[in-house]
N, C-alpha and C positions, 0 to 999 in steps of 0.2 A: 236734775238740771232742767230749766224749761226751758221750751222750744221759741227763738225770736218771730216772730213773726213778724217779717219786714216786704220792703217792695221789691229786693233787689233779686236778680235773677238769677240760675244757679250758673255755675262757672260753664259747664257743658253748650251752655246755650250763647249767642252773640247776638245782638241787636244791628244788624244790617241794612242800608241802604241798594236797590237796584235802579239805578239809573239808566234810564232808554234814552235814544232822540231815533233821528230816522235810520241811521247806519249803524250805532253799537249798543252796547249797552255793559256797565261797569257795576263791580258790587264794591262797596264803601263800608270801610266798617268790622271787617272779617278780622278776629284777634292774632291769626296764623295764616301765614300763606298771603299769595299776592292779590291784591283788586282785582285784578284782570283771570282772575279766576274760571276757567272755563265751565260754564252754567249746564246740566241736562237739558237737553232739547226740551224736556216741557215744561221748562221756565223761561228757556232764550224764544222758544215758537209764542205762548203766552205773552210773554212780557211784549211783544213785536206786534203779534197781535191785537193788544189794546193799545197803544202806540198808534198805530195806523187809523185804529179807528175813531181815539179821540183827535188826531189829526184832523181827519173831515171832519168832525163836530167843532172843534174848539177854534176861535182863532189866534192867530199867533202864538202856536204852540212851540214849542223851544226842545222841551225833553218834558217825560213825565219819572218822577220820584215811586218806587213802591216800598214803602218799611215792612218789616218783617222779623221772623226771630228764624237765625240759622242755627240748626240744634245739629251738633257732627255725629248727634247716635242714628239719626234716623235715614232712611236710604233715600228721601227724596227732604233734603235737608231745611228746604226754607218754607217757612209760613207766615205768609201777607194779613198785615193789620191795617195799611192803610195805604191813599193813593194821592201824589201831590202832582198839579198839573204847573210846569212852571212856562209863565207865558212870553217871549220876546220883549215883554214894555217891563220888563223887572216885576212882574205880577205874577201872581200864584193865586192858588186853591186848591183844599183838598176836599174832592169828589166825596159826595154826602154817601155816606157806608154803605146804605142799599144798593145804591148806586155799583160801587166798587166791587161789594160780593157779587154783583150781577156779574159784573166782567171779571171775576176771579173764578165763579165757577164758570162761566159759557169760556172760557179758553185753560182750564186743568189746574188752575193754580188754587192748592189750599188756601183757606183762608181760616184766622186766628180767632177766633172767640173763647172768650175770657166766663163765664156766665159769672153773675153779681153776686149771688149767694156764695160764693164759694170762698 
């Protein structure tokens, strides 16, 4: 029998939303168990931490979007692939990757990388 080689991801794994603004922040997405999920501190301190600081940068910032893949084997369970800024005038963007791993590693949070070859 061969092996599929497909995109989809194995069942262990979830594709997850973390949503910040200034006061909370929600996970979207989780196959089990409730949104309101209570996060390790070094994703809720991280995630607050960029929060804050694209606050002074950005203007009209609203909440920012972090995706990721939340894997339930591992002890520190989510890992960041990307960072969407969603702005008060119904506008977004998502922070150019260099960007993002900067502030994914300067405040603890894994970050996802895929390499091409593989």
């Amino acid at each position: 029998m061969t092996q599929k080689k497909d995109f989809l991801f194995p069942l262990y794994e979830a594709h997850v939303r973390l949503l910040a603004d200034a006061s909370s922040i929600h996970i979207e997405g989780l196959p089990d168990g409730p949104d309101t999920l209570p996060l390790p501190a070094l994703y809720r301190n991280g995630i607050q931490a960029i929060y804050n600081l694209l606050e002074s940068m950005v203007p009209h910032i609203s909440c920012i979007c972090v995706s990721g893949i939340w894997d339930v084997r591992e002890a520190l369970p989510f890992t960041a692939f990307d960072l969407w800024i969603q702005q008060d005038t119904e506008e977004g963007f998502y922070l150019p990757m260099a960007s993002a791993l900067s502030l994914f590693r300067e405040n603890g949070i894994p970050y996802y990388h895929h390499p091409l070859n593989a």
